[in-house]
N, C-alpha and C positions, 0 to 999 in steps of 0.2 A: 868197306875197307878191311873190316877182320877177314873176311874171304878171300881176300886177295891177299894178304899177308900169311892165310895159311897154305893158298897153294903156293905162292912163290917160295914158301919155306920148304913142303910136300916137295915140288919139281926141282928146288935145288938140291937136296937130300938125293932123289933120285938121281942127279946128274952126276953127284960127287960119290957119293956110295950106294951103288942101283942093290937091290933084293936088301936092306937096313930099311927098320922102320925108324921114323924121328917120336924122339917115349914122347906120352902125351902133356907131361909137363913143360917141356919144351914148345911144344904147338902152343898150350895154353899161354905161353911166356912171350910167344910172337904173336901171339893174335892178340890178347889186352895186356898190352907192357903195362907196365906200373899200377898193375890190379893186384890184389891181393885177395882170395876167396879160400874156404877152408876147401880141401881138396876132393869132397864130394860135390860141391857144387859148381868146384872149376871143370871137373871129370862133367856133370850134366852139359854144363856150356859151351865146352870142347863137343860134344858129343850130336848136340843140335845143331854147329856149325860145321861140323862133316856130315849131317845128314840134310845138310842144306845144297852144301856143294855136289854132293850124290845125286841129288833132285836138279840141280844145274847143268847134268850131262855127264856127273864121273861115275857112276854105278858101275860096278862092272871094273874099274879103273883102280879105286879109291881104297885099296883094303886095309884089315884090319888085322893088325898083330896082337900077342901079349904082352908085349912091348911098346905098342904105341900105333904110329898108321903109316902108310907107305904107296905111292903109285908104284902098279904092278909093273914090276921088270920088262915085261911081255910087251909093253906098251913103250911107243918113243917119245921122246916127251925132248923139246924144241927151248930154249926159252929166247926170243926175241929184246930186243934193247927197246927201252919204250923212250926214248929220246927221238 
């Protein structure tokens, strides 16, 4: 479920403002709402959870800003109604 919650956040980002990355507090803020971790270990958990999705097929896809992480512009990205 965090994985999905962090690309739907990744692919709306990119649909609404394509080459913006979303900062990584924000990811961390959609993927465990109502968690609270000091920010070096929310940075490790973010960090596992986009090198999870990397390993799922987004390598390549999935980058990395200093600002936080972003699908690459270059890439189309669709998002379907899941109803």
């Amino acid at each position: 479920m965090v994985l999905r919650r962090l690309l739907v956040a990744l692919a709306e980002a990119r649909l609404e403002r394509c080459g913006r990355p979303v900062p990584s507090e924000q990811l961390f803020a959609v993927g465990w709402p109502d968690q609270i971790l000091p920010p070096s270990s929310a940075k490790n958990r973010l960090h596992v959870a986009i090198a999870a999705l990397r390993k799922e097929g987004l390598w390549g896809v999935l980058e990395t800003d200093s600002d936080g992480y972003l699908l690459s512009p270059a890439v189309p990205v669709e998002m379907l109604s899941t109803c």
